[in-house]
PDB file as gemmi writes it, atoms N, CA and C in Angstrom:
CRYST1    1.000    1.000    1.000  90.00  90.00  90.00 P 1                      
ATOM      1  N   UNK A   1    -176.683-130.566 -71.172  1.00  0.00           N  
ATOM      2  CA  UNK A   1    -176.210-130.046 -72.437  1.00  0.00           C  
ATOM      3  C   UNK A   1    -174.798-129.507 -72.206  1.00  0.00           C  
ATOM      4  N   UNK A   2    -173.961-130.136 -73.482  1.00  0.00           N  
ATOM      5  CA  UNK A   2    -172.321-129.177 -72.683  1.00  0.00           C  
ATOM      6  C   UNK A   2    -172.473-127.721 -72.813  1.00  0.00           C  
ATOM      7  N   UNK A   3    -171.127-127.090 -72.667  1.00  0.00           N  
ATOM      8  CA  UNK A   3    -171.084-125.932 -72.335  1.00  0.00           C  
ATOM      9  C   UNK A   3    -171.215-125.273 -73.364  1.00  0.00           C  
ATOM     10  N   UNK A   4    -171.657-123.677 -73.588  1.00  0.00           N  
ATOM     11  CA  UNK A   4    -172.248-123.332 -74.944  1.00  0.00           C  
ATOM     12  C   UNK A   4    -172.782-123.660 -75.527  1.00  0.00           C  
ATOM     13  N   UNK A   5    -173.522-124.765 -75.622  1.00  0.00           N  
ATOM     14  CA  UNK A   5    -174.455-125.217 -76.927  1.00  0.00           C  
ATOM     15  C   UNK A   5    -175.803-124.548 -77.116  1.00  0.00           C  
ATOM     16  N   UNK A   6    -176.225-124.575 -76.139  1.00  0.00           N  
ATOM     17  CA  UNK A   6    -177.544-124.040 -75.851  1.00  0.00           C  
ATOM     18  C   UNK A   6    -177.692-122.537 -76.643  1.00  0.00           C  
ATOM     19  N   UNK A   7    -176.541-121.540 -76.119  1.00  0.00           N  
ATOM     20  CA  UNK A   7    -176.344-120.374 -76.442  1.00  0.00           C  
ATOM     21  C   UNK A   7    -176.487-120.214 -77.675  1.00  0.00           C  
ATOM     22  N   UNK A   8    -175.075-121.387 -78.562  1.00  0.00           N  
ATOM     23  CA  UNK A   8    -175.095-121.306 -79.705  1.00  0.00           C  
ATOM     24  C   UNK A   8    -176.480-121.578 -80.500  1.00  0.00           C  
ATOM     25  N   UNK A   9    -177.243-122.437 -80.107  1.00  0.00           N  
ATOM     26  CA  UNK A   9    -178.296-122.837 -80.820  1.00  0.00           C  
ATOM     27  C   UNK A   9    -179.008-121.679 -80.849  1.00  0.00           C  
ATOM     28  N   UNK A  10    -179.517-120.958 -79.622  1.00  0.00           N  
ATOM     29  CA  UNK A  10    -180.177-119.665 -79.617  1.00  0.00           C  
ATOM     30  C   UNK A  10    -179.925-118.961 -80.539  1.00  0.00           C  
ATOM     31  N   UNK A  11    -178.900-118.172 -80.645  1.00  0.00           N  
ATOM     32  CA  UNK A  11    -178.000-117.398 -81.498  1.00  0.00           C  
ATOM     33  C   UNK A  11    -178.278-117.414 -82.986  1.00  0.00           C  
ATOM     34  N   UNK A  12    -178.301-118.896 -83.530  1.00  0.00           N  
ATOM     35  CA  UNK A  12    -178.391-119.703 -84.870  1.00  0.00           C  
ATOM     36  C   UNK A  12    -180.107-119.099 -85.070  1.00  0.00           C  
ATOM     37  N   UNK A  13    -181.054-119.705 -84.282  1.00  0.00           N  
ATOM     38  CA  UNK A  13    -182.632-119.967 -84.617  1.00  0.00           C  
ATOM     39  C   UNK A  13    -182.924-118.235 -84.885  1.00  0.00           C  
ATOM     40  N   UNK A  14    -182.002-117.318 -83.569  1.00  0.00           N  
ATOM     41  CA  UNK A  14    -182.865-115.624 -83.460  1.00  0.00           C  
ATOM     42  C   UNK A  14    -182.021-115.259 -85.075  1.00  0.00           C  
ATOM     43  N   UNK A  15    -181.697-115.305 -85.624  1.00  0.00           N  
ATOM     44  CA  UNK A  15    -180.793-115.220 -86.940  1.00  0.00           C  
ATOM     45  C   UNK A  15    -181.701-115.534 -87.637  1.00  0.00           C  
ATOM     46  N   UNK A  16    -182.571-116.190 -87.584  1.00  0.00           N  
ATOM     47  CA  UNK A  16    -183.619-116.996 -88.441  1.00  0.00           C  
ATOM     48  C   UNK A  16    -184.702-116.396 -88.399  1.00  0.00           C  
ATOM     49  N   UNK A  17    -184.885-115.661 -87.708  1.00  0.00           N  
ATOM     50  CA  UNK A  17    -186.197-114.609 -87.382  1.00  0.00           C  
ATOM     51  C   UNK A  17    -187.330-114.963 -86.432  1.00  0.00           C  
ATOM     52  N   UNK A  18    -186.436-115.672 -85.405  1.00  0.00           N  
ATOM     53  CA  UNK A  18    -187.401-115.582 -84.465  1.00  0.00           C  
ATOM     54  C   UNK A  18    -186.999-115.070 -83.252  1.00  0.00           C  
ATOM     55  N   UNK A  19    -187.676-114.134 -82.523  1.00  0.00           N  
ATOM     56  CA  UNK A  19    -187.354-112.824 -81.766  1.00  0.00           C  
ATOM     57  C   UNK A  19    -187.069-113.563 -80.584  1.00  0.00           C  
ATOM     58  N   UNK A  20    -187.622-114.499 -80.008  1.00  0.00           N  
ATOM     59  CA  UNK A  20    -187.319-114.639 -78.680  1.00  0.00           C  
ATOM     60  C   UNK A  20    -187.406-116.753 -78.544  1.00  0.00           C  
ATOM     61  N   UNK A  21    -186.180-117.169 -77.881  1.00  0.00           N  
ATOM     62  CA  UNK A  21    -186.837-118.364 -77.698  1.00  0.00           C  
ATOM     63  C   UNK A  21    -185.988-119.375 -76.773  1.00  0.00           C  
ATOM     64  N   UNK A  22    -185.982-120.411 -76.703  1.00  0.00           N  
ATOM     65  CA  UNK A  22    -185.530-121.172 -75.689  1.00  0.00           C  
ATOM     66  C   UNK A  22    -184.968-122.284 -75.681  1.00  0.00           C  
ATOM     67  N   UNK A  23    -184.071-123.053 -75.257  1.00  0.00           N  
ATOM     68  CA  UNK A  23    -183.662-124.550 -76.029  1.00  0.00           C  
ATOM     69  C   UNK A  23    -183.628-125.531 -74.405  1.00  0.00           C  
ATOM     70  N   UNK A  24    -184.563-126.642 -74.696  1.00  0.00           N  
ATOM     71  CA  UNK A  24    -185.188-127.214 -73.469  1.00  0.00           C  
ATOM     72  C   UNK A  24    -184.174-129.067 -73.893  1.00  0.00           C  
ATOM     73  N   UNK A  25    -184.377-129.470 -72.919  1.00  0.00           N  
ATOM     74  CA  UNK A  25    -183.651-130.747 -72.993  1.00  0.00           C  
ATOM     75  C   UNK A  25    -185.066-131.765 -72.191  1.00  0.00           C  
ATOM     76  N   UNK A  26    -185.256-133.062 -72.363  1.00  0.00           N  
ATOM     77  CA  UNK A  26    -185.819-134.062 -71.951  1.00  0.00           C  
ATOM     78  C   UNK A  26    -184.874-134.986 -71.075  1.00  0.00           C  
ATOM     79  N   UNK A  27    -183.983-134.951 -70.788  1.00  0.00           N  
ATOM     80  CA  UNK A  27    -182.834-135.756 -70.464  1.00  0.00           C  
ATOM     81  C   UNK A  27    -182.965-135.597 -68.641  1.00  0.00           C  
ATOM     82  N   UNK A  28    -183.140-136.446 -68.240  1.00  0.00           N  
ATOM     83  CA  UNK A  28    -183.546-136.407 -66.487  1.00  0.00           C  
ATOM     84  C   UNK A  28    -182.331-137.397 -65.838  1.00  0.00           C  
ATOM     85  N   UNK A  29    -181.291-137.512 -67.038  1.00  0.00           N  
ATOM     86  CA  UNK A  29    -179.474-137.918 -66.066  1.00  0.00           C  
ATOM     87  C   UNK A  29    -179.779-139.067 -65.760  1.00  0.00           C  
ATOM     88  N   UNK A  30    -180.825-139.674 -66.166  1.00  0.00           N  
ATOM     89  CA  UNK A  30    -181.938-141.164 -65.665  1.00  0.00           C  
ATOM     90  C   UNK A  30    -181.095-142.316 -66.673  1.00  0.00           C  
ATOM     91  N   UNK A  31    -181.509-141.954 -67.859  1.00  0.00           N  
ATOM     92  CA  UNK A  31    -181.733-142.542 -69.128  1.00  0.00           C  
ATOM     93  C   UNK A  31    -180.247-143.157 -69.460  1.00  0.00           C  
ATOM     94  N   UNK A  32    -178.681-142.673 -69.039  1.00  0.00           N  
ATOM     95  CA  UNK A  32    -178.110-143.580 -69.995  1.00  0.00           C  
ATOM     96  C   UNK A  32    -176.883-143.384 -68.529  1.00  0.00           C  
ATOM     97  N   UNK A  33    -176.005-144.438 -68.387  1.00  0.00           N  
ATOM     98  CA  UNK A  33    -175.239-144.482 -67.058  1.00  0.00           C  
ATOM     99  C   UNK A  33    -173.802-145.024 -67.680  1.00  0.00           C  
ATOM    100  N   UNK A  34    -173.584-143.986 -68.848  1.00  0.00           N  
ATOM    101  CA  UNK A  34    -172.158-144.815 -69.444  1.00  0.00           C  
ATOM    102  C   UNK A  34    -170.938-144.066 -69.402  1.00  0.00           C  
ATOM    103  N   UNK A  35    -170.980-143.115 -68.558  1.00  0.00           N  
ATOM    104  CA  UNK A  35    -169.624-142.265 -68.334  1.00  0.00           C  
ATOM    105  C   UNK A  35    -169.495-142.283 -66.491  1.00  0.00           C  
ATOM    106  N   UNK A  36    -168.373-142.516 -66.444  1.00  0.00           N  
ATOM    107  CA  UNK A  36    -167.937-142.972 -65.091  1.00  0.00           C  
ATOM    108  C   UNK A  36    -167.832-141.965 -64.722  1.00  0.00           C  
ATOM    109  N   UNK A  37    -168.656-141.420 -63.352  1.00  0.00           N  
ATOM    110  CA  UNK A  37    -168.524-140.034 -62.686  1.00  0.00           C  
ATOM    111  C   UNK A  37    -169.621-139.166 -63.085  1.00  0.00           C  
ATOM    112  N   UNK A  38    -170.462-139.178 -64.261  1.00  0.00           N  
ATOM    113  CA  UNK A  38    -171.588-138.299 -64.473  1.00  0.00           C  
ATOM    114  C   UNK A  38    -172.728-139.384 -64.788  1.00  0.00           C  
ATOM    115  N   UNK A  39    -172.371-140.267 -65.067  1.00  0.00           N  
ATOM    116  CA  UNK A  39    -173.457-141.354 -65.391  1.00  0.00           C  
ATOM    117  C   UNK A  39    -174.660-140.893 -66.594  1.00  0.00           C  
ATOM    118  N   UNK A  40    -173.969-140.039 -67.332  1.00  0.00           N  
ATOM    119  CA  UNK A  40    -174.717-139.716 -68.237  1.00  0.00           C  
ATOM    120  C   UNK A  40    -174.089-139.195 -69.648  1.00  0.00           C  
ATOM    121  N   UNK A  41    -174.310-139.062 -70.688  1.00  0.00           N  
ATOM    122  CA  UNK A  41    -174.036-138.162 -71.888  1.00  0.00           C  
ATOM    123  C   UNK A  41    -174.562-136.891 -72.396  1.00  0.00           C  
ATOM    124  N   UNK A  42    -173.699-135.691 -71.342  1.00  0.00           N  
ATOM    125  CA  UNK A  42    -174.895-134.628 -71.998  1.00  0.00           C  
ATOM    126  C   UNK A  42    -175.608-134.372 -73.316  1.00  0.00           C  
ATOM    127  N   UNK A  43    -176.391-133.489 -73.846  1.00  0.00           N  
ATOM    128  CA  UNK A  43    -176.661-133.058 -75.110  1.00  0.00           C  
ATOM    129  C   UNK A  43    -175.550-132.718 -75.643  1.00  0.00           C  
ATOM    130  N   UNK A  44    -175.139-133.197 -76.799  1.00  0.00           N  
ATOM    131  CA  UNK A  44    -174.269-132.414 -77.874  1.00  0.00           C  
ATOM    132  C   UNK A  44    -172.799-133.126 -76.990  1.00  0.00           C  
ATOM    133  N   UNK A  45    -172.526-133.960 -76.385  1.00  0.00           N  
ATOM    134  CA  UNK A  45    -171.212-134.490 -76.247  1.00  0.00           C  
ATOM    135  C   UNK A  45    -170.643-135.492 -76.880  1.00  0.00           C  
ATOM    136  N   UNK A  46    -171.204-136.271 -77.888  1.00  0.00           N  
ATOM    137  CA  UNK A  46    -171.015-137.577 -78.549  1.00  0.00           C  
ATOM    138  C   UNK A  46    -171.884-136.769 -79.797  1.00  0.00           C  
ATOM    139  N   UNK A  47    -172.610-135.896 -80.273  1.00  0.00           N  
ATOM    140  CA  UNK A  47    -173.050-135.736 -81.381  1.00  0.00           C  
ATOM    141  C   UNK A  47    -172.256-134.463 -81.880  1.00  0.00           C  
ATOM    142  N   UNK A  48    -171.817-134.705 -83.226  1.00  0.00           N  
ATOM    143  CA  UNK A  48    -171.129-132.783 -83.871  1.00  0.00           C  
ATOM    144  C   UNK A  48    -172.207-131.825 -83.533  1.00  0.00           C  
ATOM    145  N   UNK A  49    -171.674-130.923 -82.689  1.00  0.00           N  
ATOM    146  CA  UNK A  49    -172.462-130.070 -82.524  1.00  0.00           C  
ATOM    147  C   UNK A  49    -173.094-128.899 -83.483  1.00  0.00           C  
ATOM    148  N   UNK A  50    -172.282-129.577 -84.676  1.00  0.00           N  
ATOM    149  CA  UNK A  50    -172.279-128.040 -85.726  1.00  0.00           C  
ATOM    150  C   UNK A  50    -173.571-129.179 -86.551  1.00  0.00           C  
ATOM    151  N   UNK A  51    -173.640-130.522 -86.428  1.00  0.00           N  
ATOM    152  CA  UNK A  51    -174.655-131.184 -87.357  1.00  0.00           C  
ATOM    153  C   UNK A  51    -175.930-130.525 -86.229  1.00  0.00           C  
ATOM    154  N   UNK A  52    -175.793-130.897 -84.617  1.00  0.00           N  
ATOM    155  CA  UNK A  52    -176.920-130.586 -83.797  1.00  0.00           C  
ATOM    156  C   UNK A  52    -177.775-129.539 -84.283  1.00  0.00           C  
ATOM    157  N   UNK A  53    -176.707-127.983 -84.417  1.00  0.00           N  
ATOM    158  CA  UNK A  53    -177.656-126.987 -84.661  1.00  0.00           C  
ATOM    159  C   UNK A  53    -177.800-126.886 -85.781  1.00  0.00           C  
ATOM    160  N   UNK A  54    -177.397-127.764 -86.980  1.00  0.00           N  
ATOM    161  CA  UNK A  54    -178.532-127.690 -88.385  1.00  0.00           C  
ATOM    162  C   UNK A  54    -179.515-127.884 -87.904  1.00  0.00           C  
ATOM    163  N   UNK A  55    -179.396-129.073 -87.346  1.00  0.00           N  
ATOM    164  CA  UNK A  55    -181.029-129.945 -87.033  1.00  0.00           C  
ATOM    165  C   UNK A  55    -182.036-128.968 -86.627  1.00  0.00           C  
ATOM    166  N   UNK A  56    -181.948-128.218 -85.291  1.00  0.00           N  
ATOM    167  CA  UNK A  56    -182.257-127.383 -85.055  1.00  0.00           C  
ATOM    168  C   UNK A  56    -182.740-125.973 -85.839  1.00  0.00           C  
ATOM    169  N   UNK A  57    -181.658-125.602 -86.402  1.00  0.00           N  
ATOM    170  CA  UNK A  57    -182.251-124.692 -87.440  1.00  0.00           C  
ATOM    171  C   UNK A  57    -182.964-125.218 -88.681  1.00  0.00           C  
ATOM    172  N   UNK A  58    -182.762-126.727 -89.515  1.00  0.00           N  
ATOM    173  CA  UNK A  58    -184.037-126.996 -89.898  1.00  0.00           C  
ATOM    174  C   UNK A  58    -185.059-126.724 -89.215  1.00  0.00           C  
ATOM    175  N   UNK A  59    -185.384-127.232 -88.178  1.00  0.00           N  
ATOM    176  CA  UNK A  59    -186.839-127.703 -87.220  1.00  0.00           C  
ATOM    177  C   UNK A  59    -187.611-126.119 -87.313  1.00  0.00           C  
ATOM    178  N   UNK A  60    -186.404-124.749 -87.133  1.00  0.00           N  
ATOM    179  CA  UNK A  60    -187.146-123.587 -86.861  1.00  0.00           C  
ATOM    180  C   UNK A  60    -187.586-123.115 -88.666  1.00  0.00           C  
ATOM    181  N   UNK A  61    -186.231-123.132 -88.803  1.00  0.00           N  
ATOM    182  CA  UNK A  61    -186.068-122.734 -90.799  1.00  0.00           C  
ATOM    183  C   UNK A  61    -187.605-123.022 -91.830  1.00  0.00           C  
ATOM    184  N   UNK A  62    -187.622-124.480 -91.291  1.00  0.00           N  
ATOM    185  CA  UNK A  62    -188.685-124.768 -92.278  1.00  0.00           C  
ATOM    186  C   UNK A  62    -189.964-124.174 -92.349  1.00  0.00           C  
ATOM    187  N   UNK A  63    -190.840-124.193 -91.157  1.00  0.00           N  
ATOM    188  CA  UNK A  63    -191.864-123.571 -90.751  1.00  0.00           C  
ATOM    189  C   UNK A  63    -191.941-122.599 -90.933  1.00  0.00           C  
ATOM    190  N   UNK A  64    -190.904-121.434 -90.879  1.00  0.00           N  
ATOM    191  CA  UNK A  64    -190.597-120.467 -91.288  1.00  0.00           C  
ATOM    192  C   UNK A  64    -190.867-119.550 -92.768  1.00  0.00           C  
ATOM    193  N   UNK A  65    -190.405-120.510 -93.402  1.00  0.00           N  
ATOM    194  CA  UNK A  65    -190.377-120.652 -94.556  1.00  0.00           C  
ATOM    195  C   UNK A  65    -191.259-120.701 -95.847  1.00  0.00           C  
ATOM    196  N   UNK A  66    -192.444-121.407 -94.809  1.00  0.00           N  
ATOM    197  CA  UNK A  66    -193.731-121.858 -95.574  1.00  0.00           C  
ATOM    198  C   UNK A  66    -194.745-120.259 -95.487  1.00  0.00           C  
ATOM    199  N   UNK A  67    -195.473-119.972 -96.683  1.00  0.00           N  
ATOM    200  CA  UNK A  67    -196.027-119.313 -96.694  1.00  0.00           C  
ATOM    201  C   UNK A  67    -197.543-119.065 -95.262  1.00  0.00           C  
TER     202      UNK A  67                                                      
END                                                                             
């Protein structure tokens, strides 16, 4: 994941009312070999990071939300 993102996402979701939590990645540096020297695309380096943590704060927001 690049630098800050993680944080930021945190930051965004505890704003949302949830007290404590964590932002995990699936990505094992395996899966994609298209940058010369890291052989990979971190989280959030090719995607807007400001669309990433909507996504994210949907995913927490909604559930939230529901009675």
């Amino acid at each position: 994941m690049v630098s800050n993102l993680r944080e930021r996402i945190l930051k965004n979701i505890i704003e949302l009312g949830v007290p404590d939590g964590e932002i995990l990645t699936t990505d094992t540096h395996v899966v994609n070999a298209t940058i010369t020297g890291l052989g990979y695309h971190p989280v959030g380096e090719v995607i807007d990071n400001e669309k990433l943590i909507a996504y994210a704060n949907a995913a927490v927001g909604e559930p939230l939300a529901k009675p």
